[in-house]
C-alpha positions in Angstrom: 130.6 88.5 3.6 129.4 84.8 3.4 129.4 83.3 0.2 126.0 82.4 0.3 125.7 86.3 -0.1 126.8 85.6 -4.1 123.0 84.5 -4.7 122.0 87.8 -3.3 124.0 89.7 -6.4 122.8 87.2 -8.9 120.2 89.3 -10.4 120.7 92.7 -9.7 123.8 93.1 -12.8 123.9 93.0 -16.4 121.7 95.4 -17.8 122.6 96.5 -21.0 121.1 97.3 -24.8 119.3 95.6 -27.6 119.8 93.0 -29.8 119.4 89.3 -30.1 120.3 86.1 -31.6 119.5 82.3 -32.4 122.7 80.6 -30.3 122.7 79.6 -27.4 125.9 79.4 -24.6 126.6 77.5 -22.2 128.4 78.6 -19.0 129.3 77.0 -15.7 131.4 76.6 -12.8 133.4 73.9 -11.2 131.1 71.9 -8.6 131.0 73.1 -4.8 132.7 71.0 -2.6 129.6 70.4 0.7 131.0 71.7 4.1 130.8 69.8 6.6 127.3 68.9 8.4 128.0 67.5 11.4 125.7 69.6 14.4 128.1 72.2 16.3 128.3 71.9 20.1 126.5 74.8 21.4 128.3 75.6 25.1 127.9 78.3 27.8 130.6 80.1 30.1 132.3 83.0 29.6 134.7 81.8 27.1 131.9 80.8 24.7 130.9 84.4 24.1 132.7 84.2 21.0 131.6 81.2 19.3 128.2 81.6 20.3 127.7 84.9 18.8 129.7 83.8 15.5 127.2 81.3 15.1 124.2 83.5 15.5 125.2 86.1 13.2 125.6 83.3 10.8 122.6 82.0 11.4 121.4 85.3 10.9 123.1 86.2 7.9 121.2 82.4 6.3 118.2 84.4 6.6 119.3 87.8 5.5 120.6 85.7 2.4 123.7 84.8 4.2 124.8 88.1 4.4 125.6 91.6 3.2 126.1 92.7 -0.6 129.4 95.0 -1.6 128.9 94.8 -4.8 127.8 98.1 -5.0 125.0 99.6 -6.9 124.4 97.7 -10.2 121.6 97.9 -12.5 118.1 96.0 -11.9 117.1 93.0 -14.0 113.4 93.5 -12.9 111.0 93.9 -15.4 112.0 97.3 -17.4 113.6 99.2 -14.4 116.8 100.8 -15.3 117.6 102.5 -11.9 120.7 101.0 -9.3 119.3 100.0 -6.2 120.5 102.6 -3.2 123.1 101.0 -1.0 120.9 99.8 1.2 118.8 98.1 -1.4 122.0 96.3 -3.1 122.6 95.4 0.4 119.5 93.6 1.5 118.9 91.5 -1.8 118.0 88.3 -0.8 117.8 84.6 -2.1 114.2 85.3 -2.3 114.7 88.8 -3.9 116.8 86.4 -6.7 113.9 84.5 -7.3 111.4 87.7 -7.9 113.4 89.3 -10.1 113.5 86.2 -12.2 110.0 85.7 -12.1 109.7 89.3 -13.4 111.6 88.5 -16.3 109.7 85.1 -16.5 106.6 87.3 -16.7 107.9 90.4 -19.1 109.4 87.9 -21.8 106.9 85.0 -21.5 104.3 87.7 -21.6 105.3 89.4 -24.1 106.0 86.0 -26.6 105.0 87.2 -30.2 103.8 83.0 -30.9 102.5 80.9 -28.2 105.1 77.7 -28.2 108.0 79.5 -29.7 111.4 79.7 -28.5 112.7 83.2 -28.0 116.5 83.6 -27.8 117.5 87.0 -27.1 121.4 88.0 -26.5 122.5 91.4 -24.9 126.1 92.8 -24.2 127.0 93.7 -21.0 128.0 97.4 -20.2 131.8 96.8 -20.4 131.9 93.0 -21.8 130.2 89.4 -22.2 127.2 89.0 -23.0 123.7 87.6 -21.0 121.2 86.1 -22.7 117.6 84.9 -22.4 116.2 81.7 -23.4 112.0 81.1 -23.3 110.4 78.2 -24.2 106.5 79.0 -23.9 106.2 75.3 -25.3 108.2 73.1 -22.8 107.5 76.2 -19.8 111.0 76.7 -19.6 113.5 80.2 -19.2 116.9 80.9 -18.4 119.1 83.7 -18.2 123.3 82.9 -19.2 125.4 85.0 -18.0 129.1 84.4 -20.3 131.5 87.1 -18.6 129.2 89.7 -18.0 131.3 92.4 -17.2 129.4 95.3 -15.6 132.4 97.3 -14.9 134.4 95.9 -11.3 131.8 93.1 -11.0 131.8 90.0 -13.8 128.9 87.6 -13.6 130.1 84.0 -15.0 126.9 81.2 -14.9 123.0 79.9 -15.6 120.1 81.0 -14.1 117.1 78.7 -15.5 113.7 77.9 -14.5 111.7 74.6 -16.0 107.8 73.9 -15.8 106.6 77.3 -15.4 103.3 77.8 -14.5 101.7 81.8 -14.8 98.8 83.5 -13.9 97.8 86.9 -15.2 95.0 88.6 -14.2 95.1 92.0 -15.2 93.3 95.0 -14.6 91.9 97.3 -18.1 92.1 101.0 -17.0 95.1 102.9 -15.7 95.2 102.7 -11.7 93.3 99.2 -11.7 94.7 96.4 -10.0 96.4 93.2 -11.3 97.6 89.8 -9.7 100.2 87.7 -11.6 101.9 84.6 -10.2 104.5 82.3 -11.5 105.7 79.7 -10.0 108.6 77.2 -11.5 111.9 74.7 -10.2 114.8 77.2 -10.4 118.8 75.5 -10.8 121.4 78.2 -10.2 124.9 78.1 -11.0 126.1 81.4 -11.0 130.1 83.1 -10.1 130.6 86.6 -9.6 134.0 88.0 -9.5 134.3 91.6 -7.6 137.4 93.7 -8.1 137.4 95.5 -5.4 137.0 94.2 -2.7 139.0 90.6 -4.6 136.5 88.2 -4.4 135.1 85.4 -6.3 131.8 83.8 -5.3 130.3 80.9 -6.4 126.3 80.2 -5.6 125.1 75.8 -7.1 121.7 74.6 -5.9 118.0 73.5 -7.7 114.7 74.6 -5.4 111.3 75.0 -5.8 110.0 78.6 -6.0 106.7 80.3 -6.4 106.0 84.6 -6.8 102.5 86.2 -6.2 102.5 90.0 -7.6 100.5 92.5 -7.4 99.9 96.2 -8.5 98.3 98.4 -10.6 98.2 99.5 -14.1 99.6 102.0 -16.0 99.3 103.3 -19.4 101.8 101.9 -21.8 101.9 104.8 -24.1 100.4 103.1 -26.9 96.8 103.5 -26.1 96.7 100.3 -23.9 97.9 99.7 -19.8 100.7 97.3 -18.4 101.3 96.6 -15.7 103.0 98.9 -13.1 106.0 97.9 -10.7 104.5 95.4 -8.3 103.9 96.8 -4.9 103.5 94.1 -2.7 105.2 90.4 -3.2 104.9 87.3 -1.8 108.1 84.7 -2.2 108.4 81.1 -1.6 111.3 78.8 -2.0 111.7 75.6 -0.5 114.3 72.8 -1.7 116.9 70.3 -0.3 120.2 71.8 -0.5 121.7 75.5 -1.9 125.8 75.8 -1.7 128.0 78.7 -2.3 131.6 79.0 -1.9 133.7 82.4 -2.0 137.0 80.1 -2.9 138.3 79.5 1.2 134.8 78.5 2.9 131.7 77.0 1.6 128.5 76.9 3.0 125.2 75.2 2.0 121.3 75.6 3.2 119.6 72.6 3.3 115.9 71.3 3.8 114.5 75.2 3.5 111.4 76.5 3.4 111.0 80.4 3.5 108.9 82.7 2.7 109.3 87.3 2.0 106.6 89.4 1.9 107.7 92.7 0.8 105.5 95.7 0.6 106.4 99.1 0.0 104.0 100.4 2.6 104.6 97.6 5.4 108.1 96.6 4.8 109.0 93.1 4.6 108.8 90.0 6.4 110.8 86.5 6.7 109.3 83.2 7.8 110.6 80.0 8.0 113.3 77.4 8.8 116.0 75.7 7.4 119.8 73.7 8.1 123.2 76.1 7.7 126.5 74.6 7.4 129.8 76.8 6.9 133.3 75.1 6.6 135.0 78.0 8.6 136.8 77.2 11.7 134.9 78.6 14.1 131.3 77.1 12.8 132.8 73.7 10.9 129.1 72.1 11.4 125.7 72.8 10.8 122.4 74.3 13.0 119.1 73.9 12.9 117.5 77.5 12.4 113.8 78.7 12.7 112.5 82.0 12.4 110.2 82.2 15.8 109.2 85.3 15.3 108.7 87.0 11.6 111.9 88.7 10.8 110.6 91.8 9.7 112.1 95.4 7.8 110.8 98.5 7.6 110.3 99.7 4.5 114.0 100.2 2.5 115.8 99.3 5.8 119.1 98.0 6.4 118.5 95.8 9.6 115.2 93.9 11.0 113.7 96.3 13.7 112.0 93.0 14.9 112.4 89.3 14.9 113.2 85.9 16.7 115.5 83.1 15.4 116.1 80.2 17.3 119.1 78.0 16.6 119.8 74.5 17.9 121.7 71.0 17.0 121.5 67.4 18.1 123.3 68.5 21.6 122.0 70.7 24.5 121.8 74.2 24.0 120.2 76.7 22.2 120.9 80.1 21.1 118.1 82.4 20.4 118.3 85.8 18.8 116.1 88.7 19.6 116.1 92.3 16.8 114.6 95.6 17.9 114.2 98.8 16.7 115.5 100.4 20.0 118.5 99.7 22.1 119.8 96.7 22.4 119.5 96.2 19.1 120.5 92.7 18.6 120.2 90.4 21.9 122.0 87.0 21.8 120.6 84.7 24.6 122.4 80.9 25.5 120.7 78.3 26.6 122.0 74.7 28.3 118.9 72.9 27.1 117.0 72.7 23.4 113.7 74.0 24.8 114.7 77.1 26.1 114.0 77.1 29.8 117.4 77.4 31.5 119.4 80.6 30.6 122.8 80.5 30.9 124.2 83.8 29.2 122.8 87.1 27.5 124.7 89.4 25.4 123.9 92.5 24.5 126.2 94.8 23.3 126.9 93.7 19.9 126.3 96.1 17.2 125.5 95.6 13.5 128.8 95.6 12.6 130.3 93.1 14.7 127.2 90.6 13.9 127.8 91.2 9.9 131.1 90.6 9.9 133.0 87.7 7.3 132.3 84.7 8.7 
């Protein structure tokens, strides 16, 4: 797992009960040390095989939210929902996913605020230990969530989630079954750790971007005479900044100059646009690549891996690798090029298989 893949875990722990309080914590983590960011050489010939497809799986595994989540199934922070995610779900959580759930909150607390320009500090305990915390200020359009050793039981979360200038849009429907559209759209800083017990790991996720949510749904009755509204069925996730790091304690890695974009619908699945810079201080990549999503990554619907997709990855040298998802057989094609733009193949592979191409990096 990359250590990117710690953003991807950030919001889906420490549920827990009531309860609340006026004090605020602080927590944090020791600053990320960049990897390097000079480009990597892309080569041909047969002994590049290996190299070549370890950078493409991690250039895959940027988009995927740099990589697969073993946390294991953890309890939702999104809006009231108190089921775990299904494997698969805990799995595919994304950097963008991270942001949506934290608009969710954004939207069910500031929402929800009994006095327009209050601050609301509300303090829960975790399920086995430490505490997480929310902090809105519907004055200054600020939120944060503060994790202090939030121990969900094998998994402790350790950091600050916060959002600042906050800007919301409700429009919501009046009858049950009507539709509504809500968008919130803030600067997001993250400095978050988990620690996993099994497997031993501690991830570390630092980085400020720009982020904006567009959901939508219908409404339900609240059970009180009224409607709220019902768990959004079709997102829209932006998030574009200058730099995102993570570091799992042996490698660090960093995104840099993003821009992406998720659409996620439970009837058409989701999709990934976009480009941005990956850098990884492991061995084999010790650089960065360039990486644009040619074609829309897409999922179906609860799926584990993209049934279709183009990434293209390049640097400052000749070469480019350019990586091609199906749905049937190959299912992940890795193509080398000896020139940027494409026109000169030099080698294809084809018989990887997801779990060679989501391996550690």
């Amino acid at each position: 797992m990359t250590a990117i893949a710690v953003l991807a875990a950030g919001l889906v722990g420490c549920g827990g009960g009531g309860g609340g309080g006026s004090d605020i914590p602080t927590a944090s983590n020791a600053a990320i040390t960049p990897p390097p960011t000079g480009p990597v050489t892309i080569t041909t010939g047969a002994t590049a095989e290996t190299t070549n497809t370890t950078i493409a799986a991690a250039a895959f595994q940027g988009v995927n939210g740099a990589g697969l989540q073993t946390i294991g199934n953890l309890p939702s922070l999104a809006g009231a929902v108190t089921t775990a995610p299904t494997a698969t779900e805990t799995r595919r959580l994304m950097i963008a996913e991270i942001v949506r759930r934290h608009a969710e909150k954004i939207k069910d607390y500031m929402g929800s605020a009994p006095v327009a320009g209050a601050q609301i500090v509300q303090t829960v305990p975790c399920s086995v230990g430490g505490t997480e915390t929310f902090v809105v200020d519907d004055m200054s359009g600020n939120f944060s969530q503060i994790f202090v050793n939030c121990d969900e039981g094998g998994v402790i979360f350790h950091g600050t989630i916060s959002s600042t200038g906050v800007s919301s849009n409700f429009m919501l429907g009046s009858t049950p079954s009507s539709p509504y559209n809500i968008s919130i759209a803030a600067t997001i800083t993250i400095d978050l750790s988990i620690t996993t017990v099994s497997p031993a790991a501690v991830l570390v996720s630092q980085g400020s971007f720009s982020f904006s949510v567009a959901l939508s749904g219908t409404m339900v009755d609240n059970g009180a005479g009224g409607v709220m509204p019902d768990f959004p069925t079709h997102t829209q996730t932006h998030i574009t900044g200058p730099s995102l790091l993570a570091s799992d304690g042996v490698n660090s890695e960093q995104l840099s100059n993003f821009d992406l974009t998720v659409v996620d619908d439970d009837t058409t699945g989701t999709t990934v646009t976009g480009q941005f810079t990956y850098a990884n201080s492991a061995s084999v990549i010790n650089g960065a690549v360039t990486v644009t999503i040619a074609t829309a990554i897409h999922y179906a619907f609860e799926g584990a891996h993209p049934d279709a997709g183009v990434i293209k990855i390049t640097t400052t040298s000749p070469g480019m690798i350019k990586v091609t998802f199906s749905s049937v057989a190959p299912l992940i094609t890795v193509q080398v090029y000896s020139d940027t733009a494409g026109t000169t193949l030099a080698d294809t592979y084809t018989t990887l298989t997801w779990a060679q191409f989501e391996a550690p990096i």
